[in-house]
PDB file of the backbone (N, CA, C, O) and the ligand in Angstrom, with CONECT records:
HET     ZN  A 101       1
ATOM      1  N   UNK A   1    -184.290  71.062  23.621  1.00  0.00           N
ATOM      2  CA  UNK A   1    -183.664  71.653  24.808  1.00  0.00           C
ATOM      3  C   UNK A   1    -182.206  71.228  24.923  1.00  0.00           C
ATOM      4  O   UNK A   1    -181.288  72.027  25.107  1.00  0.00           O
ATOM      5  N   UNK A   2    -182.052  69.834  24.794  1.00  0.00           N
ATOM      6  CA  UNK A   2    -180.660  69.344  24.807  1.00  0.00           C
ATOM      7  C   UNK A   2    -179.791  70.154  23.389  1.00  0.00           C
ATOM      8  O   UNK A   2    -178.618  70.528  23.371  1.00  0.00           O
ATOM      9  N   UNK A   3    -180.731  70.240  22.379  1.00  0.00           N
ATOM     10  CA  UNK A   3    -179.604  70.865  21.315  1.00  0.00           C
ATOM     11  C   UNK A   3    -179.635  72.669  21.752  1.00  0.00           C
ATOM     12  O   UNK A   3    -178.691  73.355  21.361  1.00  0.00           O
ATOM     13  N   UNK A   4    -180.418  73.120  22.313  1.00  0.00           N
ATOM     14  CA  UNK A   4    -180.177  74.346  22.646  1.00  0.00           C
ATOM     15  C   UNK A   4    -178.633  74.459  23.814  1.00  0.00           C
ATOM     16  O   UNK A   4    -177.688  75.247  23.816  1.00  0.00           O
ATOM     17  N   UNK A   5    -178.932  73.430  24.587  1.00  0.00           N
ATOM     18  CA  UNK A   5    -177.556  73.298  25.479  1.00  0.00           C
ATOM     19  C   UNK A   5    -176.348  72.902  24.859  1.00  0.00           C
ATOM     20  O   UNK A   5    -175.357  72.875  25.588  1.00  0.00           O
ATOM     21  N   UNK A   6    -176.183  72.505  23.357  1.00  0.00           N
ATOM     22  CA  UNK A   6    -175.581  72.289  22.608  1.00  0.00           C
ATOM     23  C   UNK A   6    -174.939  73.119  22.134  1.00  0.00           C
ATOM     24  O   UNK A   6    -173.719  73.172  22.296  1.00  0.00           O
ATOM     25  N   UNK A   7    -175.721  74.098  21.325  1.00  0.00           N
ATOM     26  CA  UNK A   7    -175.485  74.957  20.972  1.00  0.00           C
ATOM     27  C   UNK A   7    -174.845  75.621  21.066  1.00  0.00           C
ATOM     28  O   UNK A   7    -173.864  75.877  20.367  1.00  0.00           O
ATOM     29  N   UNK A   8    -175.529  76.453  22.670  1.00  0.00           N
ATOM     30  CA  UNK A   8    -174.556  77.341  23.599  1.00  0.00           C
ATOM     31  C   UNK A   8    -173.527  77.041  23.890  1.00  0.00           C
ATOM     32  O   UNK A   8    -172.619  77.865  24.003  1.00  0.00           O
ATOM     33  N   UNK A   9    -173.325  75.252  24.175  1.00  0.00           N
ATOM     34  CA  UNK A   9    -171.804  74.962  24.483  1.00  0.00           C
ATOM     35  C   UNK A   9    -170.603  75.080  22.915  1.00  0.00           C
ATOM     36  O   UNK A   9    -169.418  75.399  23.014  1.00  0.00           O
ATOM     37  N   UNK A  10    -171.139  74.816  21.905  1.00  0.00           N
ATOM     38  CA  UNK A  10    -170.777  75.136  20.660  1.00  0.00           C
ATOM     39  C   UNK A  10    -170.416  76.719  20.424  1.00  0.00           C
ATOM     40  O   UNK A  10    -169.393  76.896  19.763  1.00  0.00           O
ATOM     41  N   UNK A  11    -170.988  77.693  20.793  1.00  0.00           N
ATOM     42  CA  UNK A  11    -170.839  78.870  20.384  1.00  0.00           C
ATOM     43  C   UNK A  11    -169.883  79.290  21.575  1.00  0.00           C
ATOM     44  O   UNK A  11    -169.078  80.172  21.276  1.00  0.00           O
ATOM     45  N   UNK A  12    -169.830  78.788  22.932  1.00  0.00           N
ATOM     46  CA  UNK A  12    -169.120  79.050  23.796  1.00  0.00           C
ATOM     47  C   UNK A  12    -167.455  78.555  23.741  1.00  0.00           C
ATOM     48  O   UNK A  12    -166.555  79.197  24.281  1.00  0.00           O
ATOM     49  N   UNK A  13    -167.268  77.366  23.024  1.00  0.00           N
ATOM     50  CA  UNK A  13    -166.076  76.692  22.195  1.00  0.00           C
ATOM     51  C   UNK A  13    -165.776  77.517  21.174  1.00  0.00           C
ATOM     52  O   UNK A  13    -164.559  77.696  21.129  1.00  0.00           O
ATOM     53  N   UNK A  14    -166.410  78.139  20.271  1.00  0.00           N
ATOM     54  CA  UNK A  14    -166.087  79.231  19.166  1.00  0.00           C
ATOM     55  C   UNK A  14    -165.539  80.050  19.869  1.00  0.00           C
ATOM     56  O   UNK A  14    -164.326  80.212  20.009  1.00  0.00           O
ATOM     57  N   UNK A  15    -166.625  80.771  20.487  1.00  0.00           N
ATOM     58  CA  UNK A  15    -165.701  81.819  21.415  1.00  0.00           C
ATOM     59  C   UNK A  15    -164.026  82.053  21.937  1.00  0.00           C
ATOM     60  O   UNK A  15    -163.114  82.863  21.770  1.00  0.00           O
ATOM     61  N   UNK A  16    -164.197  81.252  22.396  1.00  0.00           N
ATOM     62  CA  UNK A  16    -162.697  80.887  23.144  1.00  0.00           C
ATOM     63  C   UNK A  16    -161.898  80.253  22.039  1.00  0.00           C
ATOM     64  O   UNK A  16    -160.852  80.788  21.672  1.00  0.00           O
ATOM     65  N   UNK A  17    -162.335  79.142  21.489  1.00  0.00           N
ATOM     66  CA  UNK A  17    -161.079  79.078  20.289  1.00  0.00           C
ATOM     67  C   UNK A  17    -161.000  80.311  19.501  1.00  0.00           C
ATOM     68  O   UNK A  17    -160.002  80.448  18.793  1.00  0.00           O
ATOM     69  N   UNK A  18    -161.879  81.217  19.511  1.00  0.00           N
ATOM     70  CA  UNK A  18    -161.267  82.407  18.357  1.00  0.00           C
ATOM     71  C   UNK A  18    -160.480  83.642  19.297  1.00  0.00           C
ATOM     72  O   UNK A  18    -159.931  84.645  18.841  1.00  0.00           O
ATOM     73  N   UNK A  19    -160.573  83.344  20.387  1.00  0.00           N
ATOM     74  CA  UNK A  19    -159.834  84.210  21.310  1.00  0.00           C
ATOM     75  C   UNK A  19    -158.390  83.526  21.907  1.00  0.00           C
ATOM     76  O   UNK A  19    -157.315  84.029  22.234  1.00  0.00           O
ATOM     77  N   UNK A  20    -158.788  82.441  21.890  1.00  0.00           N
ATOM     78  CA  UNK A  20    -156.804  81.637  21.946  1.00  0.00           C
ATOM     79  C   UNK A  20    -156.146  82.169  20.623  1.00  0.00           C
ATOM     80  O   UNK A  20    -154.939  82.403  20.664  1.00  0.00           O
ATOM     81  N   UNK A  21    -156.790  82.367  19.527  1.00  0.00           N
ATOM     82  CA  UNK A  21    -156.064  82.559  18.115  1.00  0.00           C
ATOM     83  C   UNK A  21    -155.701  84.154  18.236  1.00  0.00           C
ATOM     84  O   UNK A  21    -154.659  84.622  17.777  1.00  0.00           O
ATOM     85  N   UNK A  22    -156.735  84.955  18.940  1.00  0.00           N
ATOM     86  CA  UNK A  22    -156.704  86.036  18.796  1.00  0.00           C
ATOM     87  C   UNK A  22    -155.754  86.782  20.054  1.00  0.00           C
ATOM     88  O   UNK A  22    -155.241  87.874  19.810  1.00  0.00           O
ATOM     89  N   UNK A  23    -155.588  86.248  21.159  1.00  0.00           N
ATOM     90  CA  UNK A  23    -154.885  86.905  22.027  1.00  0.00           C
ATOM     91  C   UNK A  23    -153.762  86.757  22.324  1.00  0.00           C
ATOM     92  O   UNK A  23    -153.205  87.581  23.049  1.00  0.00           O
ATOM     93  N   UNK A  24    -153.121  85.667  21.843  1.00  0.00           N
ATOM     94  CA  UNK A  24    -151.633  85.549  22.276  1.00  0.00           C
ATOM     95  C   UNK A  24    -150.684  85.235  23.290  1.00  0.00           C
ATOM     96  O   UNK A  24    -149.506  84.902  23.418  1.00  0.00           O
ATOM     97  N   UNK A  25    -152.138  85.593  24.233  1.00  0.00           N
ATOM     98  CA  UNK A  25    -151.377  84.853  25.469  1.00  0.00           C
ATOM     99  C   UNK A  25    -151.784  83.750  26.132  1.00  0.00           C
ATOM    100  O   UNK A  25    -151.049  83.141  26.909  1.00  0.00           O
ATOM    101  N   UNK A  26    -153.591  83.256  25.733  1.00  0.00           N
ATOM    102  CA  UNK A  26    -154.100  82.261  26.330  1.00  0.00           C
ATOM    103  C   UNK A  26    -153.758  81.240  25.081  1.00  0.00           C
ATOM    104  O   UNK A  26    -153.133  81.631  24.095  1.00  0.00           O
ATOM    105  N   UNK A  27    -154.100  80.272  25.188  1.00  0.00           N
ATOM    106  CA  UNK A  27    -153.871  78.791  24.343  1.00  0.00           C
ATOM    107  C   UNK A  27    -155.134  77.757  24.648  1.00  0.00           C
ATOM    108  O   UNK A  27    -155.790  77.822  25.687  1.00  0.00           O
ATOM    109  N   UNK A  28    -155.336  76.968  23.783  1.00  0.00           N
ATOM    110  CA  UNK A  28    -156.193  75.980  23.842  1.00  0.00           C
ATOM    111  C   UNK A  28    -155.687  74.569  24.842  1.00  0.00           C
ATOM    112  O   UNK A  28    -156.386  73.631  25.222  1.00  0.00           O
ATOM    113  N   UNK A  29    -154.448  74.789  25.047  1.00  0.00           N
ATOM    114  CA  UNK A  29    -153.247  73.540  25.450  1.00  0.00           C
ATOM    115  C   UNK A  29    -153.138  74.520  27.145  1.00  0.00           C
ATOM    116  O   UNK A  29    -153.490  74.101  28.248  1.00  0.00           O
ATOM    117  N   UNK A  30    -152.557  75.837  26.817  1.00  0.00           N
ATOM    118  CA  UNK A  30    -152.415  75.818  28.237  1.00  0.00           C
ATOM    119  C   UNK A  30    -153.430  76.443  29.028  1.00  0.00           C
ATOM    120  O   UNK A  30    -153.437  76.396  30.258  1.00  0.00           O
ATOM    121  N   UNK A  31    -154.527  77.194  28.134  1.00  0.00           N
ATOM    122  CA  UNK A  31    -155.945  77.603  29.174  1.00  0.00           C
ATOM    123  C   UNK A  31    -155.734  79.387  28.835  1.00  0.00           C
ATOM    124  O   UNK A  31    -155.072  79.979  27.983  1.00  0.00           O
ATOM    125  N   UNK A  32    -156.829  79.962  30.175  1.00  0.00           N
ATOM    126  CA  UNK A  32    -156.862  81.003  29.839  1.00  0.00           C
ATOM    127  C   UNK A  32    -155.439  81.929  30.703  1.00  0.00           C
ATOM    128  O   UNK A  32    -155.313  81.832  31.924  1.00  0.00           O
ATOM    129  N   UNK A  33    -154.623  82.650  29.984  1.00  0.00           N
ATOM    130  CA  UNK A  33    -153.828  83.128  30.838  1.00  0.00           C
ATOM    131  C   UNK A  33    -154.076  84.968  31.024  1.00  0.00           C
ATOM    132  O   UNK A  33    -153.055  85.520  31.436  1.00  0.00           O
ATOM    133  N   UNK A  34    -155.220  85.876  30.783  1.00  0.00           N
ATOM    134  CA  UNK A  34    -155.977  86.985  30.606  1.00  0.00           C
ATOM    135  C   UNK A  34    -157.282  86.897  30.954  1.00  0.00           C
ATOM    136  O   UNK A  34    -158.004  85.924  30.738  1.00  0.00           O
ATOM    137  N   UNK A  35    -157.716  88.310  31.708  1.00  0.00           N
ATOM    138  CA  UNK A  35    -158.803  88.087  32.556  1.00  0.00           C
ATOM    139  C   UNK A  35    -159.753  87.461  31.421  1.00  0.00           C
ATOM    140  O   UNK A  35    -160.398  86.418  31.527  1.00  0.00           O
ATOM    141  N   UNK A  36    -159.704  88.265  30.386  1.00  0.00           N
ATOM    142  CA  UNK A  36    -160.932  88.120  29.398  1.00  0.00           C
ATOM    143  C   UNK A  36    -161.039  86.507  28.713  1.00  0.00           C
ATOM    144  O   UNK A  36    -161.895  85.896  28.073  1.00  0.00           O
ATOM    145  N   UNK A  37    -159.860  86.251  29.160  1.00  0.00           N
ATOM    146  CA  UNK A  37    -159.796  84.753  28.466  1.00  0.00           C
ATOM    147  C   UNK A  37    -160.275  83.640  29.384  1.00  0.00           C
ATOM    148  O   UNK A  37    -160.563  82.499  29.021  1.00  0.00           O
ATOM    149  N   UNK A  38    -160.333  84.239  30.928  1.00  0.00           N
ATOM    150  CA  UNK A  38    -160.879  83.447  31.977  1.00  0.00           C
ATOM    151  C   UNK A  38    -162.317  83.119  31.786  1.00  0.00           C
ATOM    152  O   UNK A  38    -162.908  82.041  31.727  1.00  0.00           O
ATOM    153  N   UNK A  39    -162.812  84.662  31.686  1.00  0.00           N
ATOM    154  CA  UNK A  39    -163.875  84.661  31.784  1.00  0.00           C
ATOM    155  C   UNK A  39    -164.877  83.856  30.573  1.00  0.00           C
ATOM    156  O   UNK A  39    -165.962  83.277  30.622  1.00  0.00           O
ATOM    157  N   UNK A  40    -163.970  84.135  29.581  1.00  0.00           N
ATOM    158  CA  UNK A  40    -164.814  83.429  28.650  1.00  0.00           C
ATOM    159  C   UNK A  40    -164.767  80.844  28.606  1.00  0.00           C
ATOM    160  O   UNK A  40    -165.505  79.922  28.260  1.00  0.00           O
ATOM    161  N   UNK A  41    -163.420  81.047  29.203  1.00  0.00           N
ATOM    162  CA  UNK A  41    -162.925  79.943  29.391  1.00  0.00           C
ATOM    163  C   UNK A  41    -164.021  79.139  30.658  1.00  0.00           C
ATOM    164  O   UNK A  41    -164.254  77.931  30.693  1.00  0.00           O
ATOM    165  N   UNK A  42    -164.479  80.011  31.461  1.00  0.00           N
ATOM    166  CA  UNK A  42    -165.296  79.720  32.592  1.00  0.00           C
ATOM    167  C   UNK A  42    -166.500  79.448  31.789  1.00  0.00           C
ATOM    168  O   UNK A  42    -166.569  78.273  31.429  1.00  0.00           O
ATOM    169  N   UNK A  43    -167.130  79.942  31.540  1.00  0.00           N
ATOM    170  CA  UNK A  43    -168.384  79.645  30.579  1.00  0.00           C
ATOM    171  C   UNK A  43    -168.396  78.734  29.845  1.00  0.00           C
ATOM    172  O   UNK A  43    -169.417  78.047  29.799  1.00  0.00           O
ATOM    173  N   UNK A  44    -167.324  78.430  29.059  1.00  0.00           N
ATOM    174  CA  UNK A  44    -167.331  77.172  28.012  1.00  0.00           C
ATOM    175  C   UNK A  44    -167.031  76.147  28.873  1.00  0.00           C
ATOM    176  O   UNK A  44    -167.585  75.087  28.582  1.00  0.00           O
ATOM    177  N   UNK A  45    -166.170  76.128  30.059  1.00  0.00           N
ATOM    178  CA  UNK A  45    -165.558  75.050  30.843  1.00  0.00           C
ATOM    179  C   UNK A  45    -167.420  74.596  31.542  1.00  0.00           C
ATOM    180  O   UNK A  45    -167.683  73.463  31.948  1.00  0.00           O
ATOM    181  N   UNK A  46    -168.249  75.523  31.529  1.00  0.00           N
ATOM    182  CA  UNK A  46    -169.559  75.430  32.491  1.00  0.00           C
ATOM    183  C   UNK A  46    -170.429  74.473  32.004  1.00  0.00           C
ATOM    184  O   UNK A  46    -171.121  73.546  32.425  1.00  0.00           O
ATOM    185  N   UNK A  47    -170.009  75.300  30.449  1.00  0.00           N
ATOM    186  CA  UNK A  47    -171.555  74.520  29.282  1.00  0.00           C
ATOM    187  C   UNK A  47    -170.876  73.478  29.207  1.00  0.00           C
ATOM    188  O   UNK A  47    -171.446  72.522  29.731  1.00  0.00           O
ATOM    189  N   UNK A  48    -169.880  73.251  28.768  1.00  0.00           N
ATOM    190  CA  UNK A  48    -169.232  71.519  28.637  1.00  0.00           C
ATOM    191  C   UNK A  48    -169.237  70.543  29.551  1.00  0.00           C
ATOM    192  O   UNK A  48    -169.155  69.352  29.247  1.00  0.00           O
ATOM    193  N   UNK A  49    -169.359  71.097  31.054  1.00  0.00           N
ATOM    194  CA  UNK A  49    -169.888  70.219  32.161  1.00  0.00           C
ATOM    195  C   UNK A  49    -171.295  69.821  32.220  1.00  0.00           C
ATOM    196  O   UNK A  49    -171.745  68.733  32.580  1.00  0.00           O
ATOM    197  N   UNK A  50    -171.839  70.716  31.870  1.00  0.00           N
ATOM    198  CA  UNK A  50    -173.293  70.416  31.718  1.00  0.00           C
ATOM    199  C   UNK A  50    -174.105  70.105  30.595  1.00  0.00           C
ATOM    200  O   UNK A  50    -175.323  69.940  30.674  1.00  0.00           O
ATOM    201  N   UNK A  51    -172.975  69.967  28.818  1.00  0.00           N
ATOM    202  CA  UNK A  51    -173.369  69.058  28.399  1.00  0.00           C
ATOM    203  C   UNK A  51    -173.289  67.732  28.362  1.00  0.00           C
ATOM    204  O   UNK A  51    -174.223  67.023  27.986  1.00  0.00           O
ATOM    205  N   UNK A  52    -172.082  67.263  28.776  1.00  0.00           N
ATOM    206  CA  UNK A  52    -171.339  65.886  29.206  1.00  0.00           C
ATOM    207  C   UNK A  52    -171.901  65.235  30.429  1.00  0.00           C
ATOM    208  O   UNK A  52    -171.990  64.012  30.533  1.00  0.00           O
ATOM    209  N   UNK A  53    -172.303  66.132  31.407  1.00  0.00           N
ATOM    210  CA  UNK A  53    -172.905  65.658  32.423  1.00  0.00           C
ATOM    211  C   UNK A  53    -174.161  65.124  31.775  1.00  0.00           C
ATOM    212  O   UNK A  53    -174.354  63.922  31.955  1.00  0.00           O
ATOM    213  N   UNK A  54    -175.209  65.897  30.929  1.00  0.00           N
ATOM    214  CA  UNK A  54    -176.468  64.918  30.789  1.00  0.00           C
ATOM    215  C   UNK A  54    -176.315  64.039  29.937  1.00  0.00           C
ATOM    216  O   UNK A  54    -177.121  63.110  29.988  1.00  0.00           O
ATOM    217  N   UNK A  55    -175.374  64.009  28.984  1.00  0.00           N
ATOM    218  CA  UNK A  55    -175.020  62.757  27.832  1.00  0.00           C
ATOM    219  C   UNK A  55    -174.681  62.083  28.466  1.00  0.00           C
ATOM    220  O   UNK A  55    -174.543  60.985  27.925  1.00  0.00           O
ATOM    221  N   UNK A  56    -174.261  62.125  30.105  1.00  0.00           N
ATOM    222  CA  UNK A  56    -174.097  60.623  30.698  1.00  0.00           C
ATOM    223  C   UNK A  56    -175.151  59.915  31.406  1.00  0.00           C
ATOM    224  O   UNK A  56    -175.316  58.695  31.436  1.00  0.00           O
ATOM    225  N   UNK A  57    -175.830  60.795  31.958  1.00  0.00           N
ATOM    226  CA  UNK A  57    -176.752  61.045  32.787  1.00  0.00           C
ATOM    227  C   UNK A  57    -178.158  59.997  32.068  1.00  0.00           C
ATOM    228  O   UNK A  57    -178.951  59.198  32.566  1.00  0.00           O
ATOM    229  N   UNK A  58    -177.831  60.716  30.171  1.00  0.00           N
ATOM    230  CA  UNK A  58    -179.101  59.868  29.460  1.00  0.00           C
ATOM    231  C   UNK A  58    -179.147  58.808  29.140  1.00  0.00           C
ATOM    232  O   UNK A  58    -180.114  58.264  28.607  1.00  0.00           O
ATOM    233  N   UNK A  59    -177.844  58.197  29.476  1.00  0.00           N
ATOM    234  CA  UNK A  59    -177.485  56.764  29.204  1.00  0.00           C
ATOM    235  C   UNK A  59    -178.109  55.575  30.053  1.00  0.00           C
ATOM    236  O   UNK A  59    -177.795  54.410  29.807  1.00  0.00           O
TER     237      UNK A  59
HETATM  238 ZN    ZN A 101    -156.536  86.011  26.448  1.00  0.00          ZN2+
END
């Protein structure tokens, strides 16, 4: 379950790093600056809270 939340946060980081490369206007440094880059930036910003949150959580 934890590597499934992994995952998703992994494929959700792909995402968006291949869309900072691909759009030109958002960046990995300065965020999303396009709706589509929000939206996808929101999701990865989500899964990364909630994988970091339980890797602390399991400690
Ligand atoms: Zn963009």
């Amino acid at each position: 379950m934890a590597d499934d939340l992994h995952t998703r946060y992994m494929a959700a980081a792909r995402i968006w790093h291949k869309h900072t490369s691909a759009c030109g206007s958002c960046t990995k440094h300065e965020g999303p600056q396009c709706s589509a880059g929000a939206r996808l930036y929101e999701s990865f910003a989500r899964l990364q809270d909630a994988y970091l949150g339980r890797q602390r959580r399991a400690r």
